[in-house]
Biopython code that builds the backbone (N, CA, C, O; Angstrom):
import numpy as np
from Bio.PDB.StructureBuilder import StructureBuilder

atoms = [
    (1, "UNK", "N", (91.492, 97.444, 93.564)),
    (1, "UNK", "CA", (91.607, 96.133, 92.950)),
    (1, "UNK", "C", (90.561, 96.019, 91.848)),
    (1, "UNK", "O", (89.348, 96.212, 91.935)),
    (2, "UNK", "N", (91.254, 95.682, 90.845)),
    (2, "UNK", "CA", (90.116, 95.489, 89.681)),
    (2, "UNK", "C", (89.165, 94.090, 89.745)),
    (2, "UNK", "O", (89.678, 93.068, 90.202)),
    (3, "UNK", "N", (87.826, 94.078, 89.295)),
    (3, "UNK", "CA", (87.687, 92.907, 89.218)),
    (3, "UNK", "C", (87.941, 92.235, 87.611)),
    (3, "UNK", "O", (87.843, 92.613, 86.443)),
    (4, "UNK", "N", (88.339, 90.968, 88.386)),
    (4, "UNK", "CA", (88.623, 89.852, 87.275)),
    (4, "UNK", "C", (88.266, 88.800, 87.212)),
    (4, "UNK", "O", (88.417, 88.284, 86.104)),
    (5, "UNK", "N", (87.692, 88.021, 88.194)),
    (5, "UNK", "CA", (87.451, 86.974, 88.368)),
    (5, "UNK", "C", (86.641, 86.715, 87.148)),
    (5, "UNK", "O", (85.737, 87.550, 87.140)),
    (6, "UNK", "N", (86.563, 85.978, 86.174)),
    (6, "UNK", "CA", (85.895, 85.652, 85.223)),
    (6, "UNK", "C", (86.586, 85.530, 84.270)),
    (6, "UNK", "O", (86.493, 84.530, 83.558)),
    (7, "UNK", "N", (87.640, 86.732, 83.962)),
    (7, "UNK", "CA", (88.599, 86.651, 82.579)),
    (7, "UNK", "C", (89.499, 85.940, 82.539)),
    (7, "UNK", "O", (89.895, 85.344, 83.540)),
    (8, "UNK", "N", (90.110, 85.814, 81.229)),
    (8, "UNK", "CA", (91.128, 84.855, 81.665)),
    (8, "UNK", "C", (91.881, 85.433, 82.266)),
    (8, "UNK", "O", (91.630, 86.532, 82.759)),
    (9, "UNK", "N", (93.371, 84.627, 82.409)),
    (9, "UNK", "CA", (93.985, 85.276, 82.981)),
    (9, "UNK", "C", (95.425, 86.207, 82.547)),
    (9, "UNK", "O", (96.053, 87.068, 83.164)),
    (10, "UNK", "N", (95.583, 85.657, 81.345)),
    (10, "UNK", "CA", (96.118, 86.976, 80.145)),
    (10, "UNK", "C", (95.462, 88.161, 80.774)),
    (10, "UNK", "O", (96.045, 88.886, 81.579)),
    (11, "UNK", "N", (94.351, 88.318, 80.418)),
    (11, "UNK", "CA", (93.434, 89.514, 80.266)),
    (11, "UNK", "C", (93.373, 90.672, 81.706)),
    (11, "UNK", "O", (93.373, 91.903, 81.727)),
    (12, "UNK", "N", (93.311, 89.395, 83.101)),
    (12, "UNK", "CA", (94.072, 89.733, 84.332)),
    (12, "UNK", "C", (95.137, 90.472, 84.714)),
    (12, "UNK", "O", (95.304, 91.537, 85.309)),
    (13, "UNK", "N", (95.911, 89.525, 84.155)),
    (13, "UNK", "CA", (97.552, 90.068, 84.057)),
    (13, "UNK", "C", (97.754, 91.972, 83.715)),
    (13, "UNK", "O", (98.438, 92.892, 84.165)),
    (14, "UNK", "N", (96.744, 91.787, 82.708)),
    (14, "UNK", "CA", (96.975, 93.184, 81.824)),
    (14, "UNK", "C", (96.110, 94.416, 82.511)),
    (14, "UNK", "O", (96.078, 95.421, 81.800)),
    (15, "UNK", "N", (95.413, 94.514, 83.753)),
    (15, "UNK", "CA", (95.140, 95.201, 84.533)),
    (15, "UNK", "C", (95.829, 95.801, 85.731)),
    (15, "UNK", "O", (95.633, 96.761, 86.476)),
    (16, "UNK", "N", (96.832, 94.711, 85.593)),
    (16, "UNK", "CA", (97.453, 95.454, 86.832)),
    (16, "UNK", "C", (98.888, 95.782, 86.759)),
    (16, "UNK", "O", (99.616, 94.832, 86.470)),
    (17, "UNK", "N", (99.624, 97.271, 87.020)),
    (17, "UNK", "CA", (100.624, 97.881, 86.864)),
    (17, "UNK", "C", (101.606, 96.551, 87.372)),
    (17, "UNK", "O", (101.288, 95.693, 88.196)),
    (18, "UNK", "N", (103.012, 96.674, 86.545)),
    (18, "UNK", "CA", (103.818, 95.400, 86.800)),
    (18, "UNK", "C", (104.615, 95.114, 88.097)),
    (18, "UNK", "O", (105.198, 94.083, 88.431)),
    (19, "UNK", "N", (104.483, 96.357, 88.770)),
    (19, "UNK", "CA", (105.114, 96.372, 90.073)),
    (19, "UNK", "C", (104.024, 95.578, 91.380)),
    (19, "UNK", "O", (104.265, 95.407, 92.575)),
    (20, "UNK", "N", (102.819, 95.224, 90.583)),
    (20, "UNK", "CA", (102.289, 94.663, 91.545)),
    (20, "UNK", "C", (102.589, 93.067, 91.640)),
    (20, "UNK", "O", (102.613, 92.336, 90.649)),
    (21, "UNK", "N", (102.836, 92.590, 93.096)),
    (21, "UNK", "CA", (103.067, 91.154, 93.023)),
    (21, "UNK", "C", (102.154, 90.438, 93.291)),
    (21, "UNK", "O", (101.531, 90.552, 94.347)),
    (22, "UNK", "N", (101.791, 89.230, 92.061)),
    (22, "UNK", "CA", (100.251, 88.447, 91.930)),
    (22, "UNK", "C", (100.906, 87.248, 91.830)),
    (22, "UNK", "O", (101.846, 86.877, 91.127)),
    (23, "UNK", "N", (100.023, 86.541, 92.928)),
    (23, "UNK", "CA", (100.635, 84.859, 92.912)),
    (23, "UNK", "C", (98.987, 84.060, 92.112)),
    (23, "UNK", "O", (97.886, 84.591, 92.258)),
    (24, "UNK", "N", (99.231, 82.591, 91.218)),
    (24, "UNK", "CA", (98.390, 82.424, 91.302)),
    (24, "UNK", "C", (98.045, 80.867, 92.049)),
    (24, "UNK", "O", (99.020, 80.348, 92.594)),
    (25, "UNK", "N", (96.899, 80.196, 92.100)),
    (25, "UNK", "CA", (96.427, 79.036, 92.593)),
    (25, "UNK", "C", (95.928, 78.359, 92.001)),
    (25, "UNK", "O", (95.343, 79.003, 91.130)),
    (26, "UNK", "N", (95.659, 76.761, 91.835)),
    (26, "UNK", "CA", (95.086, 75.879, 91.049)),
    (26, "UNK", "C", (93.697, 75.807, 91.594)),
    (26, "UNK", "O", (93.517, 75.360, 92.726)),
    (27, "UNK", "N", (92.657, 76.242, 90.817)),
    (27, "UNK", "CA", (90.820, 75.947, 92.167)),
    (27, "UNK", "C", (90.641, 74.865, 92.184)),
    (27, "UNK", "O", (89.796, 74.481, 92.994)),
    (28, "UNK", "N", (91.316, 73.845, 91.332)),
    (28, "UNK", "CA", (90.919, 72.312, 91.616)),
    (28, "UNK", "C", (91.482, 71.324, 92.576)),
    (28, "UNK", "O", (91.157, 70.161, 92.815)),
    (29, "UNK", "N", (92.738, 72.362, 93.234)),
    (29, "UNK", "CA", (93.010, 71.832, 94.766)),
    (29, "UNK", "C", (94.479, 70.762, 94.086)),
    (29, "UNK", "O", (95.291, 70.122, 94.754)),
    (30, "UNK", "N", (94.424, 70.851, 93.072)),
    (30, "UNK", "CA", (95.712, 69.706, 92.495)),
    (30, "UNK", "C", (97.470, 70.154, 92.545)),
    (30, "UNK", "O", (98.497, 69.475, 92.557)),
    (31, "UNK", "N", (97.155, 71.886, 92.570)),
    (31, "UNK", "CA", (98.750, 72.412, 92.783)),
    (31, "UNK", "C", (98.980, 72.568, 91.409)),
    (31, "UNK", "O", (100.206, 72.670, 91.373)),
    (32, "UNK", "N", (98.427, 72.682, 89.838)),
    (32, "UNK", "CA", (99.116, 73.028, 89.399)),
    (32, "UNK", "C", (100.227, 73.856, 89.107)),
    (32, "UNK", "O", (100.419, 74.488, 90.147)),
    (33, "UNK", "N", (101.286, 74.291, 88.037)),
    (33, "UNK", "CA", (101.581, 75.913, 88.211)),
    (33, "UNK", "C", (100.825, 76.236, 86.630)),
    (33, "UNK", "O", (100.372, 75.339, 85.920)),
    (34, "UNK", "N", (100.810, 77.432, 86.340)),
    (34, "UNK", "CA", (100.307, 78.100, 85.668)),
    (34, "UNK", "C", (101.664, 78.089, 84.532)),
    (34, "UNK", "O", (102.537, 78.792, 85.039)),
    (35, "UNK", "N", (102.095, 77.589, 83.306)),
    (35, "UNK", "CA", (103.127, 78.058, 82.227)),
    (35, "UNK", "C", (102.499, 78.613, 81.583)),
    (35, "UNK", "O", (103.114, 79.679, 81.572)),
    (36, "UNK", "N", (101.405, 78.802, 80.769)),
    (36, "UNK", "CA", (100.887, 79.502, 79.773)),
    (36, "UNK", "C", (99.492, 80.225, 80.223)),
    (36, "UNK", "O", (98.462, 79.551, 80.232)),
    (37, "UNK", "N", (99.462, 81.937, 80.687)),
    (37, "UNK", "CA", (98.320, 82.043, 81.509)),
    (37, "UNK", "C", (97.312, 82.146, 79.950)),
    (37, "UNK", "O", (96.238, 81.647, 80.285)),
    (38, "UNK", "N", (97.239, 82.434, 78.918)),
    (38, "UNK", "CA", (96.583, 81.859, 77.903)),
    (38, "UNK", "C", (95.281, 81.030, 78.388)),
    (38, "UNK", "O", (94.085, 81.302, 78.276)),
    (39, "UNK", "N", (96.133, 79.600, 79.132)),
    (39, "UNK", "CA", (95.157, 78.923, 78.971)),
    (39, "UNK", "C", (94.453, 78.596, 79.952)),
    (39, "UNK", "O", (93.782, 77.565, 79.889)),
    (40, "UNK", "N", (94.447, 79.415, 81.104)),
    (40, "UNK", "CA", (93.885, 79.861, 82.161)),
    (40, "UNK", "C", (92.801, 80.640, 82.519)),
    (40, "UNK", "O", (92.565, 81.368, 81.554)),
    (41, "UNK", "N", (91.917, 80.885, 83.536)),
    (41, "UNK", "CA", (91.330, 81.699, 83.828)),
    (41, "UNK", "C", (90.470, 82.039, 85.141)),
    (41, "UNK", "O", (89.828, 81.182, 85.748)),
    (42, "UNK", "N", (90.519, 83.033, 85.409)),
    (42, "UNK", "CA", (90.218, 83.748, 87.196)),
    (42, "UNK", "C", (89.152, 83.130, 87.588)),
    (42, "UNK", "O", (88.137, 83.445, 86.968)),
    (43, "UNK", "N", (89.002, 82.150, 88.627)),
    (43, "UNK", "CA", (87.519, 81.786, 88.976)),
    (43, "UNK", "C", (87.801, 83.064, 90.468)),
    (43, "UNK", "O", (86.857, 83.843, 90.601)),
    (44, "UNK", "N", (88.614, 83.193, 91.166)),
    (44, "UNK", "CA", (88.524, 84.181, 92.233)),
    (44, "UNK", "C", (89.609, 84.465, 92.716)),
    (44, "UNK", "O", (90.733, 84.012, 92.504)),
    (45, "UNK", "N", (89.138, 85.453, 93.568)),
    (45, "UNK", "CA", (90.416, 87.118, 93.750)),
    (45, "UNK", "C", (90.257, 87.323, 94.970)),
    (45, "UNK", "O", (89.153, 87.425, 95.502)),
    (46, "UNK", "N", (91.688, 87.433, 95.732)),
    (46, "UNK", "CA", (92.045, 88.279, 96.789)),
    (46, "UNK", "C", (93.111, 88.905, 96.523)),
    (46, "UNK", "O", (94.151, 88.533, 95.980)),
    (47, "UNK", "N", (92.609, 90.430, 97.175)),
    (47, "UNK", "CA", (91.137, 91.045, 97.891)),
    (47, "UNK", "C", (90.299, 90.919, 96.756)),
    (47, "UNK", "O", (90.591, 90.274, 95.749)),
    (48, "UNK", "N", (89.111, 91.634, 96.967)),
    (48, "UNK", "CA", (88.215, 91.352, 96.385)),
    (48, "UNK", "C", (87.700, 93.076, 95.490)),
    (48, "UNK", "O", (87.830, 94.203, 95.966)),
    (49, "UNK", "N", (87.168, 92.722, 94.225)),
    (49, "UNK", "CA", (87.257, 94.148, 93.451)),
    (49, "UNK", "C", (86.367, 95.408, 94.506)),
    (49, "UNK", "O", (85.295, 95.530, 95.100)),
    (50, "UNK", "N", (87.472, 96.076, 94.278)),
    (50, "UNK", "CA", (87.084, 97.624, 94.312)),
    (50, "UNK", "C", (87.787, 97.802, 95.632)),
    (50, "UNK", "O", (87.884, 98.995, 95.920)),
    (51, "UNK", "N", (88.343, 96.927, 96.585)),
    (51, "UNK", "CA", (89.170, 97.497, 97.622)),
    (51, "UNK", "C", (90.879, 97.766, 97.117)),
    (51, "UNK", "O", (91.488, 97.202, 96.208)),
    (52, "UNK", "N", (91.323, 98.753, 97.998)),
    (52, "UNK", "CA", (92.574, 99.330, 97.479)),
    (52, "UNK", "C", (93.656, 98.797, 96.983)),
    (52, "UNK", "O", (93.478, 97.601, 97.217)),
    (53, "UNK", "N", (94.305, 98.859, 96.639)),
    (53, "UNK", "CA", (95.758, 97.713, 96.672)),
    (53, "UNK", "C", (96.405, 98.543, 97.446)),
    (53, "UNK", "O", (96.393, 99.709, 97.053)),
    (54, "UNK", "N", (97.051, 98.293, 98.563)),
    (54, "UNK", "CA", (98.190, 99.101, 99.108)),
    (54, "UNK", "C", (99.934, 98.219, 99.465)),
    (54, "UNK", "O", (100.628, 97.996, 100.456)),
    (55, "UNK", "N", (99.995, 97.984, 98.121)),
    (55, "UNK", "CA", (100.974, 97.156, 98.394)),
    (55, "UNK", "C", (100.934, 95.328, 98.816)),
    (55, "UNK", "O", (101.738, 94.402, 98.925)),
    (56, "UNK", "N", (99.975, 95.485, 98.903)),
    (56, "UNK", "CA", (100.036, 93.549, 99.372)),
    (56, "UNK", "C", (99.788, 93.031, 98.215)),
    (56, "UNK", "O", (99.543, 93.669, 97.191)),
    (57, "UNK", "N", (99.863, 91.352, 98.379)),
    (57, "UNK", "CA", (99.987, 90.824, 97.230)),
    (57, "UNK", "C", (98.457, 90.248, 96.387)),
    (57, "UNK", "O", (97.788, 89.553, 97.152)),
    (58, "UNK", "N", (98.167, 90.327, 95.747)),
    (58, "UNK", "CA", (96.977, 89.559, 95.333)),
    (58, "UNK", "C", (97.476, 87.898, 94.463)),
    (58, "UNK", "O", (98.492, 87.509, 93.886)),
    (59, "UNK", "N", (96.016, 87.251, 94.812)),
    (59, "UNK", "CA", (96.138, 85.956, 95.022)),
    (59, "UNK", "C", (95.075, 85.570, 93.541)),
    (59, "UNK", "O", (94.206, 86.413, 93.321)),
    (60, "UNK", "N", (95.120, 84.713, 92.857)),
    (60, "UNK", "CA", (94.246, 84.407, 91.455)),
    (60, "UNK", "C", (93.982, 83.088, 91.644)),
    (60, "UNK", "O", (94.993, 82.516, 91.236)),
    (61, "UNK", "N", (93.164, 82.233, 92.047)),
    (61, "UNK", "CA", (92.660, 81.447, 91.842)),
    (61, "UNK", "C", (92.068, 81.034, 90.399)),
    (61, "UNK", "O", (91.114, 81.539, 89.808)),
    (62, "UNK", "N", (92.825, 80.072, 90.039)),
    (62, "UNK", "CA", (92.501, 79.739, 88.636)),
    (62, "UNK", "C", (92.589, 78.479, 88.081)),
    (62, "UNK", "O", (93.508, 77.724, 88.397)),
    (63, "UNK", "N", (91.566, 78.108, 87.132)),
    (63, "UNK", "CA", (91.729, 76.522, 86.550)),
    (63, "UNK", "C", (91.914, 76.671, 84.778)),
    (63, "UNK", "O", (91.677, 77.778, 84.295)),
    (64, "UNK", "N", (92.197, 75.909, 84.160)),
    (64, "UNK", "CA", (92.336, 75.565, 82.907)),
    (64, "UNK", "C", (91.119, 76.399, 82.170)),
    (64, "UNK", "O", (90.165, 76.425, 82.948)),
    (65, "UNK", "N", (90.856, 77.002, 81.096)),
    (65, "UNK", "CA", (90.261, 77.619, 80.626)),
    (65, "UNK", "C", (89.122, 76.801, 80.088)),
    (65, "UNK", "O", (88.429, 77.478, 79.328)),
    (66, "UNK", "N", (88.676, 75.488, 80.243)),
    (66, "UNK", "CA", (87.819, 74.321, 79.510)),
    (66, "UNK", "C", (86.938, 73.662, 80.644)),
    (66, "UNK", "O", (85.890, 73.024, 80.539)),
    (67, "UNK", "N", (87.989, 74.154, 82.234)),
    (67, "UNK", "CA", (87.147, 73.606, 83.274)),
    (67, "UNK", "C", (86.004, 74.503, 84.104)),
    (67, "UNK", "O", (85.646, 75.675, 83.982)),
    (68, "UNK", "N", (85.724, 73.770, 84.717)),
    (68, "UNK", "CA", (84.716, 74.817, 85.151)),
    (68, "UNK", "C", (85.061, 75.493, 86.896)),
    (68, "UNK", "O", (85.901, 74.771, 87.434)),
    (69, "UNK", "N", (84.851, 76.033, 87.324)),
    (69, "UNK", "CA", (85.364, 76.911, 88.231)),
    (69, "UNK", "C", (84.500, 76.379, 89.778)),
    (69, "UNK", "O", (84.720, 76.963, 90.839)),
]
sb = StructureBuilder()
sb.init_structure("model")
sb.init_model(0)
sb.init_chain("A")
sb.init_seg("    ")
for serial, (resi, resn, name, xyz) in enumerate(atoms, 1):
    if name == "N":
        sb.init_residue(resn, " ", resi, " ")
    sb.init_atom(name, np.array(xyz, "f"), 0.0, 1.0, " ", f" {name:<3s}", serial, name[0])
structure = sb.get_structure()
């Protein structure tokens, strides 16, 4: 698992081969969904960097790119 937590989440996206399935989450607890990951970005990751991917899904916790995490 790469780490990302910090980048946006464009930048996220582009680390990981497309066969992997990544859901993401609003950190401000409100449910957004994500339309433009642009304007987004990783406050935190499951699993967590440097453990394997073996097929499960990873999870992105993320808020608006202006808020704070």
């Amino acid at each position: 698992m790469p780490h990302v937590a910090g980048k946006s989440l464009s930048a996220a996206y582009e680390l990981f081969d497309y066969h992997q399935r990544i859901s993401t989450e609003d950190g401000t607890g409100q449910g957004r969904y994500v339309f433009w990951p642009p304007n987004w970005k990783v406050c935190d990751q499951d699993p967590r960097a440097g453990v394997p991917l073996t097929g499960q899904a990873v999870v992105l916790t993320v808020v608006k790119r202006q808020e704070d995490c």
